[in-house]
N, C-alpha and C positions, 0 to 999 in steps of 0.2 A: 504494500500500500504506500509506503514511503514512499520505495522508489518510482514509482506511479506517478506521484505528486513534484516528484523532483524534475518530472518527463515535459509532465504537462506545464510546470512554472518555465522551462527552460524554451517550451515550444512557445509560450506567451510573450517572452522576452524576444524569441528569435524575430518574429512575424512583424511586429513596429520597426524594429532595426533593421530588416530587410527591403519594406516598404519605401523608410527612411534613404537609403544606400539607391535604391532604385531611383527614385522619385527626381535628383537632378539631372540625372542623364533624361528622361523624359523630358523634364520640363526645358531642358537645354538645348534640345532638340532648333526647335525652331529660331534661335540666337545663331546655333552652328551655322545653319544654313543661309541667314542673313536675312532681309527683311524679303519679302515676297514683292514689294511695289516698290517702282523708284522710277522716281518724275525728274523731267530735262525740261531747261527752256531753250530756243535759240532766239535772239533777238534780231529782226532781218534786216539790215540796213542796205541803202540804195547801192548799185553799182551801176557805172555807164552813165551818171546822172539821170537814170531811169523816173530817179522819182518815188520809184516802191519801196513799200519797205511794209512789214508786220513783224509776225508772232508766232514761234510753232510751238508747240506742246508736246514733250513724249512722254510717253507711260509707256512703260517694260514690267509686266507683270509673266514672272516665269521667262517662256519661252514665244512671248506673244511682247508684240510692240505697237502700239497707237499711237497715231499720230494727228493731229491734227492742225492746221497751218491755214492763218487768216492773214492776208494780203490787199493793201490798198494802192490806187496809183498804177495799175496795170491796164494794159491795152486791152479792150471791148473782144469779143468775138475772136480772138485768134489763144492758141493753143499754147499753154504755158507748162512746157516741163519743168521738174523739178525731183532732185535727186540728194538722199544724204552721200558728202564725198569725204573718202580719205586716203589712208593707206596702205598699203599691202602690211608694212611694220605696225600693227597698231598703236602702238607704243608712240611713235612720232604724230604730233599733234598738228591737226590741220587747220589753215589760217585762212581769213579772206583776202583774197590779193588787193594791193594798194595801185592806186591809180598811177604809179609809176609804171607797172603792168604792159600798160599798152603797148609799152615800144621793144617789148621783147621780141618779137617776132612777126619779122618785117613783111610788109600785106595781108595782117590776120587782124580781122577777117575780108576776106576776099571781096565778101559780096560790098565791103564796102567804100562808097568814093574818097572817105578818106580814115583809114584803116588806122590808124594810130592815135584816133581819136578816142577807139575803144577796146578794152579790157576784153577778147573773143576768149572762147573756152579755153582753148587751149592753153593760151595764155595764163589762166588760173591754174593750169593744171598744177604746178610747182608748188602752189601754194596750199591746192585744197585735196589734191590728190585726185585719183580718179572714181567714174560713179561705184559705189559698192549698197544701194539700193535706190533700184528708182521709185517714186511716189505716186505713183500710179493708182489708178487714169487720172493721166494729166486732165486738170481744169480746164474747160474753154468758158470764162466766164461771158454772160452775158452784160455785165456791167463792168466799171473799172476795180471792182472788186470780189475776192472769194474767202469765201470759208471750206476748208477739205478737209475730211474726217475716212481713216485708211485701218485696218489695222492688216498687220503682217504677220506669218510666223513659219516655221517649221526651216524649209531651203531657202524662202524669201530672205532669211535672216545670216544665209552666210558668209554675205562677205563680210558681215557685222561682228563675226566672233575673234574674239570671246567682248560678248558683247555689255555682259553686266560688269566688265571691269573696263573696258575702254569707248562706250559710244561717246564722251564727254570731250572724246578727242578727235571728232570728226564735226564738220561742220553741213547746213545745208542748203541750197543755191537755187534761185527759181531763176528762171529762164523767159528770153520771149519780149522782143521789142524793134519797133520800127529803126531803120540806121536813115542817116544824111540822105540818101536817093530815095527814099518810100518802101525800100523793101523789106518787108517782115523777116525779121530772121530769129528761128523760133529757139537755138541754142544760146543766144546771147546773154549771157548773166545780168539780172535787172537784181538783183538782190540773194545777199548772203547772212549767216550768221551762224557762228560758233553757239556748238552746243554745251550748255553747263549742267551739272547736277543739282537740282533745288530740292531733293526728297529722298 
């Protein structure tokens, strides 16, 4: 009977202190693994004296990313791409190029009469890297303004990885504006803006 009693106090003792020993690895769990949601802003300011300029918003939740990017000051009716750019290194952080830009590369762009007036993609390229998600379907707003709401995930997201540690270092560029002769030219960067972590 004693020893019964000895069995049973020892089993009493064991079960709270097992509980106990367990209970911060559970709760830990979800600190290990980091926060589930984390919001970016990028703030777009004009390039090419475009004019444009907004606001995008990203949410990364898991393996899913939204976006959404509000834009004023853009041309009516025609097709405005718009892409996050970086770099193959993710590690190196991508910038908007400076209106110094233009004279990098002599006749670009082509289409226009006088080409060194304007900052063409390519020209960017140095600074922002190249497209590694486009933002798709591009907008064709019907007024001089949009609001675009996307979300992406699974392949859409690989040029992005690893993405929960470095989207912060990639910036994102809309596109799409009349040059000097009237000719629409729908790559031309109207506005840029490095993305930050706000969440």
């Amino acid at each position: 009977m004693f020893h019964a009693r000895k069995l049973a106090l020892a089993a009493a003792v064991a079960a709270p202190l097992a509980l106990t020993i367990a209970s911060p690895a559970v709760a830990g769990s979800p600190d290990q693994a980091g926060p589930k949601t984390q919001t970016y802003t990028a703030q777009l300011s004009s390039l090419n004296d475009s004019g444009a300029s907004g606001t995008a918003t990203l949410t990364l939740e898991r393996n899913r990313l939204t976006v959404r990017i509000d834009v004023v000051n853009v041309q009516a009716g025609k097709v405005h791409p718009q892409h996050i750019h970086g770099f193959d290194d993710a590690r190196v952080n991508s910038v908007c190029p400076s209106p110094d830009a233009a004279d990098d590369i002599a006749n670009s762009p082509e289409q226009a009469d006088e080409p060194d007036q304007y900052t063409s993609v390519a020209e960017g390229l140095p600074s922002y890297g190249k497209i590694q998600l486009p933002l798709q379907p591009f907008p064709t707003p019907t007024g001089t303004s949009y609001t675009f709401t996307q979300a992406y995930s699974g392949k859409d997201l690989a040029g992005l990885q690893p993405i929960k540690k470095t989207l912060q270092n990639r910036v994102i560029v809309v596109h799409g504006d009349t040059l000097d002769n009237g000719t629409y030219l729908p790559t031309l960067p109207i506005a840029c803006g490095q993305v930050e972590r706000t969440g």
